[in-house]
C-alpha positions as CSV (number, residue, x, y, z in Angstrom):
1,X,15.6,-14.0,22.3
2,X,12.8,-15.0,24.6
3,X,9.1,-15.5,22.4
4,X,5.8,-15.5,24.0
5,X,3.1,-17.4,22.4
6,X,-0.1,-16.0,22.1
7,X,-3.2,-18.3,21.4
8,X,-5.1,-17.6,18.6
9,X,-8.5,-18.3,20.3
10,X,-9.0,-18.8,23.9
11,X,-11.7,-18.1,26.9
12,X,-11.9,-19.1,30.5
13,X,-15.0,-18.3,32.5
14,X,-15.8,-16.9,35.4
15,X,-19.5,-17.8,36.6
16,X,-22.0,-15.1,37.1
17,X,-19.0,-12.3,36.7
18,X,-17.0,-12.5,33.8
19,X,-14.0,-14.6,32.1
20,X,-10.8,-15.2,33.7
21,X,-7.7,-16.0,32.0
22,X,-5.3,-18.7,33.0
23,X,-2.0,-17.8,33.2
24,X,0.3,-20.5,32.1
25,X,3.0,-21.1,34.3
26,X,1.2,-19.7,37.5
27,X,-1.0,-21.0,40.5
28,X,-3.8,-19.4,41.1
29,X,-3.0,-16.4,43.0
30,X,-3.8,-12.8,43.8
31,X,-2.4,-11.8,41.0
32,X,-3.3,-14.1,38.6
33,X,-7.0,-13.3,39.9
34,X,-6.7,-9.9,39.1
35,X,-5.6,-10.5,35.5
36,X,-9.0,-11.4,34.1
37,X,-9.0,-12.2,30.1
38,X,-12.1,-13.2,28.0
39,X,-11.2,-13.8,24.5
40,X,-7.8,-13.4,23.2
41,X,-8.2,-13.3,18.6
42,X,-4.6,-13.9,16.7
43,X,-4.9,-13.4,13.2
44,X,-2.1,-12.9,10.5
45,X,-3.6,-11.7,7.4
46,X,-3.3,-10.0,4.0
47,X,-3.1,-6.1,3.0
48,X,-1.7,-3.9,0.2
49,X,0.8,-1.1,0.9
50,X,2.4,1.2,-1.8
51,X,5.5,-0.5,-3.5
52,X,8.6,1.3,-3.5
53,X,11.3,1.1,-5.1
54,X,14.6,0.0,-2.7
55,X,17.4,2.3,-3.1
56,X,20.1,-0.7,-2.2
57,X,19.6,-4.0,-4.2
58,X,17.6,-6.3,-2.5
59,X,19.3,-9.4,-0.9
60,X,18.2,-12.7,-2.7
61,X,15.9,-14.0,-0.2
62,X,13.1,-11.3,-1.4
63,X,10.5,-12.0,-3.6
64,X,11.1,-8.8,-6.1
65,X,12.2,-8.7,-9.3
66,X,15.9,-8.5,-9.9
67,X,17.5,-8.0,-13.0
68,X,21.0,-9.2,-12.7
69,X,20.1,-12.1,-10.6
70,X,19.9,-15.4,-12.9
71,X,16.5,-17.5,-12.2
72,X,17.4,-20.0,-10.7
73,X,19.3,-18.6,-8.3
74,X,16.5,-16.7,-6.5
75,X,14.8,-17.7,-3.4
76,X,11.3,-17.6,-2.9
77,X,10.8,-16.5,0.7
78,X,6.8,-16.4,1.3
79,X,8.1,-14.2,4.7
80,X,9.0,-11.0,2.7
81,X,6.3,-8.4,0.4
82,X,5.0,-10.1,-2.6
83,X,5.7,-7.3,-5.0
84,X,2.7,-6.6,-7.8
85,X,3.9,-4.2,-10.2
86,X,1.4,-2.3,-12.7
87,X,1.9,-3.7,-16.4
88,X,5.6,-4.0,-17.0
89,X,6.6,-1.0,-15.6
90,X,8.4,-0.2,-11.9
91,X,4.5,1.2,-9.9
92,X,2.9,-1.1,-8.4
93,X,2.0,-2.0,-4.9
94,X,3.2,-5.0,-2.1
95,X,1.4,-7.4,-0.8
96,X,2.5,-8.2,3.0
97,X,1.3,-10.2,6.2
98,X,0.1,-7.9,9.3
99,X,-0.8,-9.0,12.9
100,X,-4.5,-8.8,14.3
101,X,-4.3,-9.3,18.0
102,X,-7.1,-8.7,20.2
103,X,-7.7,-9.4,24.2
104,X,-11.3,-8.4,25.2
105,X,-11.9,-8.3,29.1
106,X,-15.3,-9.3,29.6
107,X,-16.8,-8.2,33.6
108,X,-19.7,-7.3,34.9
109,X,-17.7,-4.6,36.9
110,X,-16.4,-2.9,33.4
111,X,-15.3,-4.3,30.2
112,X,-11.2,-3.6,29.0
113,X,-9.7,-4.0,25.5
114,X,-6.6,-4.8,25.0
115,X,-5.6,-4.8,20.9
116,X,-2.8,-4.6,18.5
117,X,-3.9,-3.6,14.9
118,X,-3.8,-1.8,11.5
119,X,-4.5,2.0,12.2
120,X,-7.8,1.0,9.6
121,X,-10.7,1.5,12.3
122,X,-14.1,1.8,11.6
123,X,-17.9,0.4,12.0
124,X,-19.3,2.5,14.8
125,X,-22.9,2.3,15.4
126,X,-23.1,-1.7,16.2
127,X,-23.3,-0.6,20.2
128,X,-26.0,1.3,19.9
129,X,-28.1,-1.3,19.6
130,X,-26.5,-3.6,22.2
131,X,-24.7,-3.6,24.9
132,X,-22.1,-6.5,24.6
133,X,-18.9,-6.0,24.3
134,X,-18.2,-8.9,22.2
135,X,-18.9,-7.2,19.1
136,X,-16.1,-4.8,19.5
137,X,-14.6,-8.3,18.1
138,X,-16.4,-7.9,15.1
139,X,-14.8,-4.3,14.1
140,X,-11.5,-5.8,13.9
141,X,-12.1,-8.7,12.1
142,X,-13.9,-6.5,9.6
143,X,-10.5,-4.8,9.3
144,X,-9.0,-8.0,8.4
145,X,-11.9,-9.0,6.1
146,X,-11.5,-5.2,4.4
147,X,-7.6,-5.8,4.0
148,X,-8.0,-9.6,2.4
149,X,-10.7,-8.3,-0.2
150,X,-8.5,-5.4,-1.2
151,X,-5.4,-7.4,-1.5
152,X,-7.3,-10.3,-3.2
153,X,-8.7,-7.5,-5.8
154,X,-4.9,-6.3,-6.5
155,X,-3.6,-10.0,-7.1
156,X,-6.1,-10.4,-9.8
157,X,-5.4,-7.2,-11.3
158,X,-1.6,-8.7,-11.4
159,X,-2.4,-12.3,-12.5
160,X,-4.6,-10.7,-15.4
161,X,-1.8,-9.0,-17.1
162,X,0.5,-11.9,-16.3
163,X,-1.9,-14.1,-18.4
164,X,-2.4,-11.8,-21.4
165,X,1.6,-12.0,-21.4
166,X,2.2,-15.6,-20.6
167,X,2.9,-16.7,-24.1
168,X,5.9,-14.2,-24.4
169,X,8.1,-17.0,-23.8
170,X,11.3,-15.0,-23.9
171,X,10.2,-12.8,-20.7
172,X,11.8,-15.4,-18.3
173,X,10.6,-13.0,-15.6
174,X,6.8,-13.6,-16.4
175,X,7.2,-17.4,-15.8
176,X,9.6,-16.4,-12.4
177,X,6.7,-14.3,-11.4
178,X,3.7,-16.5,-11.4
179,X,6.0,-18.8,-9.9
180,X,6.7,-16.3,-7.1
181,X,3.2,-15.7,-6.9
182,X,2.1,-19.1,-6.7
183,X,4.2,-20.1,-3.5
184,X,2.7,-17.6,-1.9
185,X,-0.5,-18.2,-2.7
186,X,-0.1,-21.6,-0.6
187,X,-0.3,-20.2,2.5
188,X,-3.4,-17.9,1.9
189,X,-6.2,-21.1,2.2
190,X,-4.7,-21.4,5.8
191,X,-5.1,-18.1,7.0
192,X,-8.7,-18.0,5.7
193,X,-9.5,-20.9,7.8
194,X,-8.1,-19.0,11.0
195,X,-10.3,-16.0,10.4
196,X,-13.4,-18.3,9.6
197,X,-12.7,-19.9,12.6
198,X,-12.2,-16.8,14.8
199,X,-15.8,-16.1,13.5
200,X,-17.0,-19.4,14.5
201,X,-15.6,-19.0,18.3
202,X,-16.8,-15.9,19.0
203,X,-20.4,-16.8,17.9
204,X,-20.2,-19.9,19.5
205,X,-18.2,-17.6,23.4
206,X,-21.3,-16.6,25.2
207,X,-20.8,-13.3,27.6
208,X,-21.1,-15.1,31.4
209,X,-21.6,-11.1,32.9
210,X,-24.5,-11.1,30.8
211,X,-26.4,-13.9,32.2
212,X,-28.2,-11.9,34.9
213,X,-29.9,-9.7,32.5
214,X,-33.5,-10.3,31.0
215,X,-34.2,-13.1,28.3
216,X,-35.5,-10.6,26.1
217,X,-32.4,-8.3,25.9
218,X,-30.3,-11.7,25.9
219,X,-31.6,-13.1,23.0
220,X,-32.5,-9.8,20.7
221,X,-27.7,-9.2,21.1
222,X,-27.6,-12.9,20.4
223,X,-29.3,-12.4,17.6
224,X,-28.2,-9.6,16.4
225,X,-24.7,-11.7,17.0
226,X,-25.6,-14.0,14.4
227,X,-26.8,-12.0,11.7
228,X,-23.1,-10.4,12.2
229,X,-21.4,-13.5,12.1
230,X,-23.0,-14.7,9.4
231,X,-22.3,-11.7,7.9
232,X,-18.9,-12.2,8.3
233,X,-18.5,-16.2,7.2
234,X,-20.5,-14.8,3.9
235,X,-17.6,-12.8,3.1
236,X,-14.8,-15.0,4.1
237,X,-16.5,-17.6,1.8
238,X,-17.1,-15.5,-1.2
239,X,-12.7,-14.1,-0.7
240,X,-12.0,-18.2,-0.7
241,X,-14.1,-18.9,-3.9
242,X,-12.2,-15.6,-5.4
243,X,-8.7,-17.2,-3.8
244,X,-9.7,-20.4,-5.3
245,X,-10.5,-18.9,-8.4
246,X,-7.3,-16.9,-8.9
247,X,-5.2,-20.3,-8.0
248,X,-6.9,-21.6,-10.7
249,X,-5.9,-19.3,-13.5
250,X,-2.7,-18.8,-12.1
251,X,-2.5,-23.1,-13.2
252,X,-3.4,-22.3,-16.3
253,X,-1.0,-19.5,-17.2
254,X,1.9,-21.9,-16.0
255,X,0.1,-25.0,-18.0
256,X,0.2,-22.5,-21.5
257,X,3.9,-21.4,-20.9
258,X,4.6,-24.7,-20.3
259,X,2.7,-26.0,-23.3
260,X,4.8,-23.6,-25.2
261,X,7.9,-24.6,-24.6
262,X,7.9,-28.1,-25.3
């Protein structure tokens, strides 16, 4: 099956009019003049959906609890719904990985967005105080933002219980799960990063279709950019410290089972 890679962050300008995308693969042509692009935003990130329970047993590559499957024969797959169930019993909810894309078409002849997202849309009143399209941006990185906070806030509610339980030595599935939890935890410090630097590119992208119009209006959306941004890298910093801090008791409830046992 043929893939086409997207970039995560990427801008070609077009002086005095817009941004123009360049179209791997192609000379520039007619066509590839017509298909303008500003700035194309990839993002993977983390949101909770409603846990239910699978009718069919679940193959062994998922990271769910099975009963009849002997620990050491599961896999951890950090590709499939980490499962966070509610105390010991079946409710719960999932943690899984959804896809933020966004193209934003930048002209001074009109402005075009192109996006694939979460059906989580919100944050309307930012244009009526400028202009630019650039922070439609911001809207859906605040639905990423939104989706990592909530899922972050579910994890702990998990890891708690785990840790008020990790001396039950006998439950072999408590020290399964935090391991379960903990592989997937890797990956989250990465995607993090991407979003903090999605932030970063769009501050630092100036609009070229808005260089005609006055200083004044130019700097008062520049501005009013940067308050947003920073906004935005003030919350993706305070979800890191709350990742880091999580990682860090999820160490010590594996340090006290393991403390236990010898």
């Amino acid at each position: 099956m043929d893939t086409i890679s997207i970039p995560s962050r990427f801008q070609e300008v077009q002086p005095g009019g817009g941004d123009r995308e360049f179209i791997s693969g192609l000379r520039p042509s007619t066509l590839a003049q017509r298909l303008r692009a500003d700035i194309t935003i990839t993002l993977t990130f983390l949101k909770t959906m409603d846990y239910e329970i699978p009718v069919v047993a679940s193959n062994l590559t998922s990271s769910t609890r099975n009963e009849d499957t002997p620990a050491r024969k599961r896999v951890i797959n950090t590709q499939t719904p980490l499962v966070l169930r509610s105390g010991s019993s079946g409710d719960g909810c999932s943690l899984v990985l959804d896809l933020l894309v966004v193209h934003l078409i930048r002209n001074v002849e009109g402005n075009t967005l192109i996006s694939y997202h979460s059906q989580s849309v919100y944050w309307q009143n930012i244009f009526q105080r400028s202009p630019d399209p650039t922070f439609v941006l911001l809207i859906f990185i605040w639905v990423a933002i939104c989706a990592w906070d909530e899922a972050l806030e579910a994890l702990y509610a998990r890891i708690c219980w785990l840790e008020t339980h990790a001396l039950d030595t006998s439950d072999i599935f408590i020290t399964h799960e935090l391991h379960i939890i903990r592989v997937h935890c890797f990956q989250f410090p990465s995607l993090l990063e991407d979003v903090r630097k999605a932030v970063v590119f769009i501050l630092d992208t100036p609009n070229p279709a808005r260089d005609s119009l006055p200083q004044e209006e130019k700097q008062f959306s520049r501005t009013l950019l940067e308050k947003e941004c920073r906004n935005l890298l003030s919350e993706i910093h305070r979800l890191e410290m709350s990742r880091r801090m999580q990682d860090q008791r999820l160490k010590n409830a594996l340090n006290l089972v393991f403390s236990t046992t010898i």
